[in-house]
C-alpha positions as CSV (number, residue, x, y, z in Angstrom):
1,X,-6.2,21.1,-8.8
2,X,-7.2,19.0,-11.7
3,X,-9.2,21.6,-13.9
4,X,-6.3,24.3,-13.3
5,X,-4.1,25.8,-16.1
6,X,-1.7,23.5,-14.8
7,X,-3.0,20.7,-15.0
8,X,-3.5,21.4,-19.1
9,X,0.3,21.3,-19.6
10,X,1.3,18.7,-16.8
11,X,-1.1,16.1,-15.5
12,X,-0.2,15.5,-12.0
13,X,-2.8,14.0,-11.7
14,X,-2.4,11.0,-14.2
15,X,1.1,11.3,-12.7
16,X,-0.1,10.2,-9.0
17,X,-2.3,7.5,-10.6
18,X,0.8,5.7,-11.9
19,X,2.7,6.1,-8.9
20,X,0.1,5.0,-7.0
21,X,-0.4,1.5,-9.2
22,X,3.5,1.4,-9.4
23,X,3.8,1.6,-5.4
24,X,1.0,-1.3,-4.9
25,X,3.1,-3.5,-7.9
26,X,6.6,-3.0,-6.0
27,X,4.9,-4.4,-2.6
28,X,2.8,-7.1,-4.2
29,X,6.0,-8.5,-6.0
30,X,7.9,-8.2,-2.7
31,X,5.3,-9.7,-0.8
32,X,5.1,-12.3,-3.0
33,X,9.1,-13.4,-3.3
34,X,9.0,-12.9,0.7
35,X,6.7,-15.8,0.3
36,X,8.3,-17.8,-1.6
37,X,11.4,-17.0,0.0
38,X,9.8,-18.8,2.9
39,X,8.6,-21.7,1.2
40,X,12.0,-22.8,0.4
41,X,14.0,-21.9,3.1
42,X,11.0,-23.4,5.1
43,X,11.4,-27.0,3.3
44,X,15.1,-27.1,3.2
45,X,14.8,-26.5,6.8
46,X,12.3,-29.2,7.3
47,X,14.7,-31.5,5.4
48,X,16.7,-30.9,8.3
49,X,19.2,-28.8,7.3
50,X,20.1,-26.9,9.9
51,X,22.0,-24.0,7.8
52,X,18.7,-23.2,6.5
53,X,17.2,-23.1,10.3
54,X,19.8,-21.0,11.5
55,X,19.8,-18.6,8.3
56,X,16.0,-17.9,9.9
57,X,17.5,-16.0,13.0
58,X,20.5,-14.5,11.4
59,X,21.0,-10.9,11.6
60,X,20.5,-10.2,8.0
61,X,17.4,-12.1,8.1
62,X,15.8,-9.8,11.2
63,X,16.9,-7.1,9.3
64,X,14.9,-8.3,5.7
65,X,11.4,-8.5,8.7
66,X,12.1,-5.4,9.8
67,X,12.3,-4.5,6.2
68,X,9.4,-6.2,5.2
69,X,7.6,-5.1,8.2
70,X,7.6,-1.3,7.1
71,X,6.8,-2.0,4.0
72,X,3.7,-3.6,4.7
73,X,3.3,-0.3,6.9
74,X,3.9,1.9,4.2
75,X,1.0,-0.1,2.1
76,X,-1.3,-0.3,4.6
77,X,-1.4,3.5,5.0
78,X,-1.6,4.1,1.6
79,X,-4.4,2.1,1.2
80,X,-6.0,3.6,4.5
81,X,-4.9,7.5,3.4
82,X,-8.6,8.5,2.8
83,X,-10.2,7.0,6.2
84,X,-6.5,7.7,8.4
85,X,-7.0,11.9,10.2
86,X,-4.0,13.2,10.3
C-alpha cells in the first residue's frame, strides 16, 4: 500500500504512525494520573479518613477499573498486533 498512487497524494501511512504514537501517549498519561490518583487517595486513606476508604469501593470508582482495565486491554493488543493470529 505504501508505494501505490495513493499513497503519493495521502500518506496513510505517516497517518497510522501518528495515531499509533498518539494512542500509546493517551494510555501512558492515563496510566500515569491513575497512579497518582492512587497515591493520594491511598495516603488520605491511610491518614484515616474514612471518606477516602470508602470512595475506593464506590460505584463510580469500580466503574473508572473497569475503565482502566480495558484500556490497558486495548494497549496490550496493540502492542501484541503483530505476534496476536487472528
Amino acid at each position: 500500500f505504501s508505494n501505490s498512487k495513493l499513497n503519493k497524494y495521502l500518506p496513510l501511512d505517516k497517518a497510522l504512525r501518528i495515531h499509533i504514537h498518539l494512542g500509546y501517549t493517551m494510555v501512558s498519561i492515563v496510566f500515569s494520573a491513575t497512579i497518582v490518583f492512587f497515591i493520594f487517595f491511598g495516603l488520605s486513606c491511610s491518614e484515616g479518613e474514612q471518606a477516602f476508604c470508602d470512595k475506593f469501593t464506590s460505584e463510580i470508582m469500580i466503574t473508572g477499573y473497569c475503565i482502566l482495565g480495558l484500556l490497558l486491554l486495548m494497549a496490550g493488543t496493540a502492542f501484541f498486533r503483530h505476534s496476536i493470529p487472528y
